[in-house]
N, C-alpha and C positions, 0 to 999 in steps of 0.2 A: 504493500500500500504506500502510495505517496505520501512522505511527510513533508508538512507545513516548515521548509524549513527558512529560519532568514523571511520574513514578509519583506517585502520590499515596495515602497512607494509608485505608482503610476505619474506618467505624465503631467505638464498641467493644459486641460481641460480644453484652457481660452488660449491660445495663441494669437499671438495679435497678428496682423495683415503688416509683411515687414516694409520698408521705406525703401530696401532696394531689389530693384530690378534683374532677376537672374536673365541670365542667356537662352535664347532655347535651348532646348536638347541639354538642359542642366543636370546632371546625375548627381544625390545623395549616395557616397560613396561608402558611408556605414551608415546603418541603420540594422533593425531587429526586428523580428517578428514575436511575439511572443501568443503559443494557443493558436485558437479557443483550447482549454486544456481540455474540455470534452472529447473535442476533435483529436486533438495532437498533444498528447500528452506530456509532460514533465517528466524528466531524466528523474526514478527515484532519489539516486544518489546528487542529485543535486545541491550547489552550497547557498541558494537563493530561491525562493518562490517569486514571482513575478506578477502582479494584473495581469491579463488577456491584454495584450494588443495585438489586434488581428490585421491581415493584410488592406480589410477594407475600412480601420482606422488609418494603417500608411496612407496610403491613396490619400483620405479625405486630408490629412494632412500635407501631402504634396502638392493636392489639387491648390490650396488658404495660400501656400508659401511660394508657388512657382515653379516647383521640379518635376520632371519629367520622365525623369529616370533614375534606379536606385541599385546598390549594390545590397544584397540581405545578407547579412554577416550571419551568420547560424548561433548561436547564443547557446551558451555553455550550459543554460539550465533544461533544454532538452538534449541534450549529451552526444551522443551518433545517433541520435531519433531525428532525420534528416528532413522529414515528410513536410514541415511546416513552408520549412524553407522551398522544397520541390515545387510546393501547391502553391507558391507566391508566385512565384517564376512564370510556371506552369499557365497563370492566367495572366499574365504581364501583357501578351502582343506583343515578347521579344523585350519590351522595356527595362526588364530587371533583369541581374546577374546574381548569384551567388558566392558565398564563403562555405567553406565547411569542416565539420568538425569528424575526425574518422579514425576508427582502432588501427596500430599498426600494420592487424593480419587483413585488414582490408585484402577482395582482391583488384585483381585487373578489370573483371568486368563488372564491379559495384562503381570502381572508378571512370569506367568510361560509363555509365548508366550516369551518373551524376554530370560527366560532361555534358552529355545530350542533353542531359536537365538544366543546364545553362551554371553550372557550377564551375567556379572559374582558379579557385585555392585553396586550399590548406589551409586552417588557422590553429598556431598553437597558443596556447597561454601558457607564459611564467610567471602569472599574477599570483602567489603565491597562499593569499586568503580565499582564494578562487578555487581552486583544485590544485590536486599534484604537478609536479611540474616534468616536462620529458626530458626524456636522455636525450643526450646529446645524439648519440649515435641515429636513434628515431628520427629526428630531424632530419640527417643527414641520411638515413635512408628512403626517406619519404620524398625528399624534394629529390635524387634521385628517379623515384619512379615517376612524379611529376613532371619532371623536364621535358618531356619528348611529346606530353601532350599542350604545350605553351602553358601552365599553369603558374602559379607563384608560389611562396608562404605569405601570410599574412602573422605578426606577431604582436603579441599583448603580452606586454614586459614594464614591470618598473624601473622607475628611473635609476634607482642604486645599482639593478642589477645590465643596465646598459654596456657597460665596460667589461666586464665578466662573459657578456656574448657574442661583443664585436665580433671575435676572432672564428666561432663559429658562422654568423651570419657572413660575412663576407669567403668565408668557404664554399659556400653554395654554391648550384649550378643554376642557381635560379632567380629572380629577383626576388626581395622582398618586401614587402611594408609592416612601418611600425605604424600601430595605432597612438593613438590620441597624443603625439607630442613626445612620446616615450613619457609619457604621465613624469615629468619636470615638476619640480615644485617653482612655481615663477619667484615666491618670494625670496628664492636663491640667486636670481641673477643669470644673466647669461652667461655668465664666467663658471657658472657654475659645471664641476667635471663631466655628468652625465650629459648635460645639453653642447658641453665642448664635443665630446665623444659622438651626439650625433649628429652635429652639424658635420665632424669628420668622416662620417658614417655614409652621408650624402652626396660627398665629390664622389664617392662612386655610383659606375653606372646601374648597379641592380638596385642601386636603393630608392626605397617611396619611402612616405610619409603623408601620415593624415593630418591635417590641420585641427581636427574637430576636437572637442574637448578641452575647451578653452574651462567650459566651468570646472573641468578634475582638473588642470593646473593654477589654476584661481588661488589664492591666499585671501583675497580681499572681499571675494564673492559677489554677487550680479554688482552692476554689469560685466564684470568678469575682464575690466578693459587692461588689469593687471597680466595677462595673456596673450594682447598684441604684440609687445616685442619679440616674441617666440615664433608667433609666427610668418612674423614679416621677415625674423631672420632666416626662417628656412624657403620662404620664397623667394628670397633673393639668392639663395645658395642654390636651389635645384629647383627651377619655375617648372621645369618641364616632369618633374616628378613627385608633385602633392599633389594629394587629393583632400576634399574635403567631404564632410557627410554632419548629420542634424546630432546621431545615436540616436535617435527617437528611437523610445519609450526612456532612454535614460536610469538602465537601472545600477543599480548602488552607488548613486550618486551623492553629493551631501549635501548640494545648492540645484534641489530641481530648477532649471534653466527655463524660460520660453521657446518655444520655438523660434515663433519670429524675430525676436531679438537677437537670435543665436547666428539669422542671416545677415542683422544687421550689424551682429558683430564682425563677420565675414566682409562686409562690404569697409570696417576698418582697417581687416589687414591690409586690403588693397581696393582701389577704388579705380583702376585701370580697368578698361572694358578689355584689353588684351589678356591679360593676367587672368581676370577670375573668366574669359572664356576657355582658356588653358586647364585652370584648374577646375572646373566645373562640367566640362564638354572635351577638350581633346583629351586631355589626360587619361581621363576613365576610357574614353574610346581607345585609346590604344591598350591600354591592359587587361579591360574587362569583354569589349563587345568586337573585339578587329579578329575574333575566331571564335 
């Protein structure tokens, strides 16, 4: 039986109508699904319970902000129960891609069954409150077996333990992205080791980076503008390799965010119509939807 573990807080409700203007063809490059747990149920061993945020709350929510397309990150609290994520896809009209989450013994054709289903990478976490954390070796066999089908890693790592993986991530044969900023504590500075580490992280060509998550690197809390310089500095290091996304539903967070606020935070780090069409439309086209 499912236990109730960790509740975790929902959305908020009202998003406001943001003041800036996305590009067409704009992609939310994380985001989550969460349920209906009727439907799609919860990983038992899971370290979170979550609200239902269903795919046709994303929707109504892309529809309020502008976006048009969305990458669905597979959320660690259905575990390798892949289905939620399949069935978002699966009704998109091609407009969403996937993340996912997979046992080592996976095989070849669970693997290619999830390409078809528009599944596009690997995501591990070293969040370490979150679940166990993998071997190194797993990693590196896993994006092995990804390579040949254009696939990535996607990585959810704290910021201390940044330096500690460099040297596996850039072993890969693969590219990879880090989420939310490498979860930086802003109120450390840019100087600070972990954000030096991944700005040097960036001069290379496999690396991405998500911008999102301005409110987990926050110290000061909404508006969260303690965050821009984070992110400005890794658009000017690697334009052509950020991506940004909402996280909507936003779970374990500690300052639920707005949405629409969250765009028009976006529209701080850069207010170039070149830039955030970069990062909101080619970017993702080339990693998520160019196969």
């Amino acid at each position: 039986m499912d236990k109730p573990i960790n509740l975790i807080a929902g959305p908020d409700p009202n998003p406001i109508k943001p003041n800036l203007m996305l590009p067409e063809g704009s992609c939310d490059a994380h985001c989550h699904i969460f349920g209906p747990a009727e439907k799609f149920p919860y990983h038992p061993n899971r370290s979170y319970t979550p609200p239902d945020a269903s795919k046709d709350d994303l929707k109504k929510l892309h529809d309020h902000i502008g976006i048009d397309r969305a990458v669905i990150v597979h959320a660690s609290c259905h575990g390798t129960y892949m289905d939620a994520t399949l069935d978002a896809i699966a009704s998109s009209n091609g407009k969403y891609r996937g993340t996912s989450i997979v046992e080592p013994s996976i095989s070849d054709s669970e693997l290619q069954r999830y390409h078809d289903g528009g599944i596009r990478a690997v995501r591990f976490n070293f969040v370490k409150h979150l679940e166990s954390v993998p071997e190194e070796a797993t990693v590196k066999r896993m994006a092995d077996r990804i390579a040949a089908m254009g696939w990535h890693l996607v990585v959810h790592l704290d910021a201390q333990d940044i330096v500690e993986l460099s040297p596996l991530l850039l072993s890969l044969p693969v590219p990879f992205v880090i989420d939310h900023m490498a979860r930086v504590k802003a109120n450390e500075g840019l100087a600070q080791e972990p954000f030096v580490q991944l700005i040097d992280l960036m001069r290379h060509e496999n690396a991405w980076v998500k911008i999102c998550g301005g409110e987990r690197i926050s110290a000061d809390g909404p508006p969260f503008y303690d965050a821009i310089p984070f992110a400005q500095k890794l658009i000017s290091t690697a334009p052509d390799r950020v991506l940004w996304g909402t996280d909507f539903p936003h779970p374990n967070v500690k300052n639920m965010p707005n949405d629409g606020h969250l765009v028009d935070l976006l529209g701080m780090y850069t207010d170039e119509e070149a830039l955030l069409k970069k990062i909101l439309v080619s970017n993702p086209d080339r990693l998520y939807f160019s196969n």
